[in-house]
N, C-alpha and C positions, 0 to 999 in steps of 0.2 A: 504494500500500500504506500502508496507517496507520502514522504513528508507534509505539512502545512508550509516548510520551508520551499519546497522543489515544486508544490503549486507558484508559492508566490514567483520563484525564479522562471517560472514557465509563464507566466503570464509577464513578465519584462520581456522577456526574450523575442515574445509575437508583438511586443509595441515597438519592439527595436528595427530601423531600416539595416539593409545586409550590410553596413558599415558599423550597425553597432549604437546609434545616434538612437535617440529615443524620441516619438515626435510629441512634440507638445503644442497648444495653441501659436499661432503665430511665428512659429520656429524658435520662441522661447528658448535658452541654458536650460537644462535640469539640472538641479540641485541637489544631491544625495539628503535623503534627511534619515537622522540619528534615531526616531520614533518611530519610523515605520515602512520596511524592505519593499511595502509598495506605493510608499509616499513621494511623490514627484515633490517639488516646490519652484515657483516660477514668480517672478517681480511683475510680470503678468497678468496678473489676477485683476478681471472687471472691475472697474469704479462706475459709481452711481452718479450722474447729475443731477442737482438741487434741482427738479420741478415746479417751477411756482405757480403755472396757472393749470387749475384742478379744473377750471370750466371749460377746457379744448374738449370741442366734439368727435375730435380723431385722434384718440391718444398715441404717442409717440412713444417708440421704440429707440435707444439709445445705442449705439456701436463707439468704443471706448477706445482710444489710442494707448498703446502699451506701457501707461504712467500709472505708477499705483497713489492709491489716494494717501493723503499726508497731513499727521496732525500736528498741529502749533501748538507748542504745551507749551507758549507765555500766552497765548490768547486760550486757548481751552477749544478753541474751535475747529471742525474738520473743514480742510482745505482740500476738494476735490479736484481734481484735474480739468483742465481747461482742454479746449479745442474737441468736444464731442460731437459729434452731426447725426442728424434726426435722419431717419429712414423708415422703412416701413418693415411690418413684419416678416412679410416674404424675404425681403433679402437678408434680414437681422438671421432667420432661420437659416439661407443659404450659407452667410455668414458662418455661422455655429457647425453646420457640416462641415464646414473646410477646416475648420482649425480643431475637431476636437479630436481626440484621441482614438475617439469609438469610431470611426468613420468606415463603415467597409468592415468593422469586424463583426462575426458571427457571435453572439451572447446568447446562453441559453436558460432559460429563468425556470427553476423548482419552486410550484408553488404559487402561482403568477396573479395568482384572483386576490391575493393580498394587496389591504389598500395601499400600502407602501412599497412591496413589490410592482403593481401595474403602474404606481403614477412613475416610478421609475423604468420601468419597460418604455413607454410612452414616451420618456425625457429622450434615451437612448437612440429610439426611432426615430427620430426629429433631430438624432446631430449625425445620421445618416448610418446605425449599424444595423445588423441584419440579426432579427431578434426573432429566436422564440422560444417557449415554453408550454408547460406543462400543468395542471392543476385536477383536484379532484372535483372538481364543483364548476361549471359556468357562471359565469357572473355580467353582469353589464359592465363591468371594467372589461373581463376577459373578450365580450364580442367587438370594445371599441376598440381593442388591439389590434383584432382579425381585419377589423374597416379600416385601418392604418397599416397594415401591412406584415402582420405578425404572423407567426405561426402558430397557433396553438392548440391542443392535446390535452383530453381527458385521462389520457392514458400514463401515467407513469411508471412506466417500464423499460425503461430506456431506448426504447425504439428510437426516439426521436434526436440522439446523440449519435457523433460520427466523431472521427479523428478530426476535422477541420473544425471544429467547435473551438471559437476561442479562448472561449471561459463561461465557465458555469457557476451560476448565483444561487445558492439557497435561500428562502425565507428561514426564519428562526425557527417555526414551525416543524421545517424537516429535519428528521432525527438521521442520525448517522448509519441505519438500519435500513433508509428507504432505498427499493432497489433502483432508481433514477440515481440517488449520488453515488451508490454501489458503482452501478455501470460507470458512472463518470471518471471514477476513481481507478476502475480496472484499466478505462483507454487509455489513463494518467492525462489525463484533461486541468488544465487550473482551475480552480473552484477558490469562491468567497463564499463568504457570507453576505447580507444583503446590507448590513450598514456597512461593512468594507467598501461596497461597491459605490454606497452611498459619498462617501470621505473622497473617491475617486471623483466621481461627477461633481462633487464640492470643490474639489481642486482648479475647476475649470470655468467654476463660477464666484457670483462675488455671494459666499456663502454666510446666513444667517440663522443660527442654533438657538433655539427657546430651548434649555435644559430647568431642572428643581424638579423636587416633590411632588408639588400639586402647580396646577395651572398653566404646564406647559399647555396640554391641547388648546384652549380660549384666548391664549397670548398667540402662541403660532396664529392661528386664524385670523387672530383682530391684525397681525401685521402682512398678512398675506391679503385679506384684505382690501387693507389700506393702501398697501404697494399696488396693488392691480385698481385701485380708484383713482387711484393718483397718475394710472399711466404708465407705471414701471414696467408693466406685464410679465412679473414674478411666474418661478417656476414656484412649485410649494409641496411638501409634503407632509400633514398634517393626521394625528392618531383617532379623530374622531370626523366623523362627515359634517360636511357644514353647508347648510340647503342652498344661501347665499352665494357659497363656492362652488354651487355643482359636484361638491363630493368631496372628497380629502384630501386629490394631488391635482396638480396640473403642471402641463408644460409649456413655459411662457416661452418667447422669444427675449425678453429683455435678460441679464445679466442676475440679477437676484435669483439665489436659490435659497428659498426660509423651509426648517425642516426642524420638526420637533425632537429632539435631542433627548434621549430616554438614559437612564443609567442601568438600568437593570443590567447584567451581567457584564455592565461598563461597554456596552456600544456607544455609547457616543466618545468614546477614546479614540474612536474611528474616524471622526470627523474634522474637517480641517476650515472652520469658518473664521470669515472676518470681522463677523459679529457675533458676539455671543452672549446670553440673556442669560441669567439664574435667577428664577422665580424666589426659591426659596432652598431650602436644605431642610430632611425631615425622617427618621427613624422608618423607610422607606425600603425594601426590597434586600430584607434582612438576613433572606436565605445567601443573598450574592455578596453580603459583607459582614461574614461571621465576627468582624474583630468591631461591630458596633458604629457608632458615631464618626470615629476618628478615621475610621475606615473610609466610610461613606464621605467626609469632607475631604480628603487626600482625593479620593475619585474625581471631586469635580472640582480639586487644586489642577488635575495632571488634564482632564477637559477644557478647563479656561486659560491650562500653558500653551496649550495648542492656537490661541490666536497669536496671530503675527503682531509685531512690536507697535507698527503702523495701523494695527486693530484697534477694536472697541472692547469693552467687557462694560452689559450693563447690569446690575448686580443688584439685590434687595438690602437695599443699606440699615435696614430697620430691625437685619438675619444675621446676628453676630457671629453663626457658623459660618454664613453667607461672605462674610467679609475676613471672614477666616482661612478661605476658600481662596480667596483671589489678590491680596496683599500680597505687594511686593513684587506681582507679578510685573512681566515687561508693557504687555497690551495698554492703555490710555482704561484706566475704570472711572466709570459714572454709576456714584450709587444712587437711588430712587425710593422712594419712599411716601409715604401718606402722610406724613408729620413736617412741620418747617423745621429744617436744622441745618447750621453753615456745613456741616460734613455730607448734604447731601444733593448733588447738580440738580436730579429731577425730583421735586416736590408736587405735591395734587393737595390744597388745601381744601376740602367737602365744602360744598355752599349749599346745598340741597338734597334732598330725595322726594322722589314723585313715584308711589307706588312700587317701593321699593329700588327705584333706580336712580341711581347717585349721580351725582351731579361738582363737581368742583372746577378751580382754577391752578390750571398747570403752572409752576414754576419751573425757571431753568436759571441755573445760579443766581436764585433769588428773584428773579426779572419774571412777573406774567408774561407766560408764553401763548397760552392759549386755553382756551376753557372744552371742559370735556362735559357734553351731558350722555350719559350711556341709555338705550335702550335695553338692557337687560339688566337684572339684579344685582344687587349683592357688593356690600362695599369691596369684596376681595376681589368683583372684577374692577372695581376703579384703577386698584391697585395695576393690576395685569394690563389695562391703559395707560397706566401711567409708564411701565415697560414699552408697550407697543409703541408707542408713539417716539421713546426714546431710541428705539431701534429703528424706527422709521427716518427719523431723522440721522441716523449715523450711516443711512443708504441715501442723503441725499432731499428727502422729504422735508416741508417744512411743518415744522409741530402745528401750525394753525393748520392744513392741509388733511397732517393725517391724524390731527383729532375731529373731525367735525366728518371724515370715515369712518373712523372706528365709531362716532356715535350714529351711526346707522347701519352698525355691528349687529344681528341678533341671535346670534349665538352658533354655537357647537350641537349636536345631536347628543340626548342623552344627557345633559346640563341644566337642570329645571326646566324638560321641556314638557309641554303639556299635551297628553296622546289622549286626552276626551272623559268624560264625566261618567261617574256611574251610580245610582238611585241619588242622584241629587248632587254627589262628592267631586271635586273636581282629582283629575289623575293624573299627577306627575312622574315622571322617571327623570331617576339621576344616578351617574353614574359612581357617586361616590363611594369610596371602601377604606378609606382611612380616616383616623379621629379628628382628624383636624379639619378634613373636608365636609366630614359629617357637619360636626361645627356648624362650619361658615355658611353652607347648604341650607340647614334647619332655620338659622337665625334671617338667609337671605329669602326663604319661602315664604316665613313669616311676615317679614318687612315687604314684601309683595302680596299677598293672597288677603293677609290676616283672616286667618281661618276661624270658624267657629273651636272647627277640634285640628290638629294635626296627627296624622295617625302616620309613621315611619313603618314600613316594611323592609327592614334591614338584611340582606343575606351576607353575611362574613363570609368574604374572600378568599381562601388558601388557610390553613391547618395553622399552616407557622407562623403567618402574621397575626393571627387571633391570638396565638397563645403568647407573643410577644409584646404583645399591646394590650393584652387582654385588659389590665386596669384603667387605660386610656379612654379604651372604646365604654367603656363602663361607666365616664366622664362626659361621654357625647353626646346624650340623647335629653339634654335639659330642656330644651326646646320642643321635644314630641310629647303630646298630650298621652299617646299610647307607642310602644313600640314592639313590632311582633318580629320573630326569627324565624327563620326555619332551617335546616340543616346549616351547613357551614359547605360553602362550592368547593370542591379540590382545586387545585392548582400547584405541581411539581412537590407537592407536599414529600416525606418517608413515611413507614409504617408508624414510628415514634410519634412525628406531627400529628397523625389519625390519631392516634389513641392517647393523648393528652390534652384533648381542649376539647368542649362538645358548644354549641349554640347555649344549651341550659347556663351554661359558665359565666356567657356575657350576658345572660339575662338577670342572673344573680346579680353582678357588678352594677347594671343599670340600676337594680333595685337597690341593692345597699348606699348607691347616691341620689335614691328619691325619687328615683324618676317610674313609671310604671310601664311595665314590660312582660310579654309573654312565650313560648316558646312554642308555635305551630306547626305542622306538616302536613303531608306537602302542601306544594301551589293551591291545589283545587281547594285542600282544605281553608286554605287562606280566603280565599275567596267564598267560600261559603258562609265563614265566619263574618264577613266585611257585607255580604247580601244582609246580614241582619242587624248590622252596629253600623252602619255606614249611614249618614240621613246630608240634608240641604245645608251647605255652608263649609263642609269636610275639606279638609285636602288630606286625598292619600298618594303618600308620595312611594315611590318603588326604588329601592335605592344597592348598589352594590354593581361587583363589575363580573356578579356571573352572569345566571340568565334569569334575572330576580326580572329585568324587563317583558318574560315574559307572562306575569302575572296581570300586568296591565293590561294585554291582548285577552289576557282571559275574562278579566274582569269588563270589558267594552264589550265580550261577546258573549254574555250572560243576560 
């Protein structure tokens, strides 16, 4: 079986010309880098031009002369490159075949009907490589493929692999037992991973990372967005569908690439952005960092070393992990925050709420930049505006531009979204599964709905982060008038994690802090329960990241 070493050496080797030359955008130098055997680096790298008027009927496409962008650290301000020219999308695309890397090569995608797999399938196609894959399920990502020019296969069996396959991409999904990467493995084919390949495509673009805890998906989105309001024509790859965006990825012709930055088993180590966001830092994906905390904030020290010196890091200045994370680093850090403080560039001082949606005035070193009123809940999206807006602006945006998009932001899929009423109750799903989002969730449903009752349909997530948080989550539920369990969903759990935590555990914890709570099963029963406790004025909200959403379908079709 190959190395992980003599894939990666196999995939240099087929971007090398018979001289040995590696081609990169523009005929760029590569640059060996110290981080990662298939990390190119290139001076190269798209810069964004300040967009000021938001009212063009035919937004413009921007093509970048090979100057990277440059910040003035006596003025604080980025000094983007001068001499860019406007063009149209067609040739911005033409463009992008010529110079990327992928051009003419064969990629073959495991897995393909993933939202972050296809919107990457898609990017690939469009900078001229010959893509296809494989998946068990059809999907409308997978048929838009086929209408762009993909090839694609229900079958994973390796049929659809041959010797001239450039490289082969897994989703995270596939296990090292599926006979698709088997096969790949015997022709000795290179193969990634799918955020590997992701770091690659980043390379070529002017790349923008929302990483933390909580709140990547709604920050991704609000700056994908606002980039595409604004005219940028962002590529974007985003962990939750967003109705507004037509789904969760797309491929632009402009230069931005914004792409939700996950930590879990430290994928986002993989990425190589010019921007890069930390929501937050949070007792979060504790199977992948057994040594706790300290673990977890080294992670996304070695994440936010990855932007270039001439980069951004915008950071939650209010997250003293947060800022624990990113000191000292080389990249220009702007911390953000919801509170006035001289330690912090971006400030949002609250002036409002209207039905739960918050409303304030953006500071930018002190100076009103511009006022945000949000269309969706919950002071902790302000918050995540006040992020977006700040990375909007480090692509070139100006903050009055891309706040007055993001306030006609409404939201993520699965984010207090409201999926219909039943004997009277109105019925939300959200995707939350950790105590702090529970939190912010409950407190923002309330300052929106203000229910007669709130009734929480909590399902706990994975075996080990229950029993990790167990006294936290125990903490959460101040805000629900009632709160019901039902199992606890698996996810990568051990035999151990089974049999040391049950649903009854956190419904004790809920009770010994006041709050009242029950332990039901299954779904139907839930639902039956809620046919006779349920009346006019209700919110019942569905909450968790198994398949707790589909209680809500049951309960609409009852």
């Amino acid at each position: 079986m190959p190395s992980r070493a003599g894939a990666h050496a196999g995939w240099r080797r087929r971007q090398s010309r018979p001289g040995g030359r590696v081609l990169l955008p523009g005929g760029a130098t590569p640059v060996r880098s110290h981080s990662s055997p298939l990390a190119l680096s290139t001076e190269r790298t798209p810069s964004l031009k300040p967009i000021n008027d938001v009212d063009t009927v035919r937004p413009l496409v921007f093509v970048f002369p090979p100057v990277a962008a440059r910040i003035d650290s006596a003025s604080r301000r980025c000094s983007m490159p001068c001499g860019a020219t406007a063009t149209t999308e067609g040739s911005a695309r033409m463009d992008s075949q010529q110079t990327s890397r992928f051009r003419g090569k064969r990629i073959h995608f495991i897995g393909v009907a993933g939202c972050g797999m296809a919107g990457l399938a898609r990017m690939l196609l469009d900078n001229g490589a010959i893509v296809s894959g494989t998946d068990l399920r059809q999907t409308p990502q997978t048929e838009a493929l086929r209408r762009h020019g993909a090839s694609i296969s229900c079958a994973q069996d390796g049929t659809m692999l041959s010797p001239d396959i450039d490289l082969v991409v897994r989703s995270a999904a596939v296990a090292d037992t599926n006979p698709e990467f088997a096969r790949a493995l015997q022709l000795g084919l290179p193969n990634l991973k799918y955020a590997e390949l992701v770091g690659l495509v980043m390379k070529e673009r002017f790349g923008v990372a929302v990483s933390g805890a909580h709140g990547k998906s709604t920050t991704t989105a609000m700056i994908a967005w606002a980039l595409l309001q604004c005219g940028a024509d962002p590529s974007f790859i985003i962990g939750g569908s967003v109705p507004q965006l037509g789904g969760s990825s797309r491929s632009g012709a402009g230069p931005a690439f914004v792409v939700e930055a996950c930590e879990f088993d430290r994928s986002f180590h993989n990425y190589w952005p010019r921007v890069a966001v930390i929501t937050n830092i949070d007792a979060e994906h504790l199977d992948c960092y057994p040594g706790g905390m300290p673990e977890i904030i080294d992670s996304f020290r070695s994440f936010a070393g990855r932007v270039p010196p001439e980069g951004r890091i915008i950071a939650n200045g209010t997250d003293q992990r947060v800022r624990r994370a990113v000191e000292g680093l080389p990249a220009m850090v702007e911390y953000a925050g919801l509170e006035e403080s001289p330690s912090l560039v971006w400030s949002t001082r609250v002036t409002g709420i209207t039905d739960g949606c918050y409303s304030g005035i953006l500071h930018h070193y002190g100076k009103a930049a511009a006022e945000i009123r949000l269309s969706i809940a919950g002071e902790h999206n302000l918050f995540n505006a006040t992020l977006a807006v700040a990375a909007c602006c480090a692509c070139g945006i100006s903050a009055a531009a891309a706040a007055e998009a993001i306030g006609r932001f409404t939201g993520v899929e699965r984010r207090m979204s409201v999926v219909g009423t039943f004997r009277g109750a109105t019925v939300v799903d959200d995707y939350g599964h950790h105590p702090t989002e529970i939190r912010a969730t409950l407190k923002a449903i309330r300052e929106r709905f203000r229910p007669h009752r709130l009734i929480c349909v909590f399902q706990p997530h994975q075996y080990s982060r229950t029993r990790l948080l167990l006294d936290e989550f125990g903490r959460s539920f101040a805000d629900a008038d009632l709160t019901i369990l039902p199992d606890i969903y698996p996810a990568r759990d051990t035999d151990y994690d089974r049999r040391s935590v049950t649903a009854t555990d956190v419904v004790e914890r809920i009770r010994k802090n006041g709050a009242q709570a029950m332990y039901l099963a299954p779904l139907p029963a839930i639902a039956e329960y809620l046919s006779h406790f349920a009346c006019d004025g209700d919110i019942i909200v569905t909450m968790g990241a198994g398949n707790i959403h589909e209680l809500g379908t049951l309960l609409l079709s009852t």
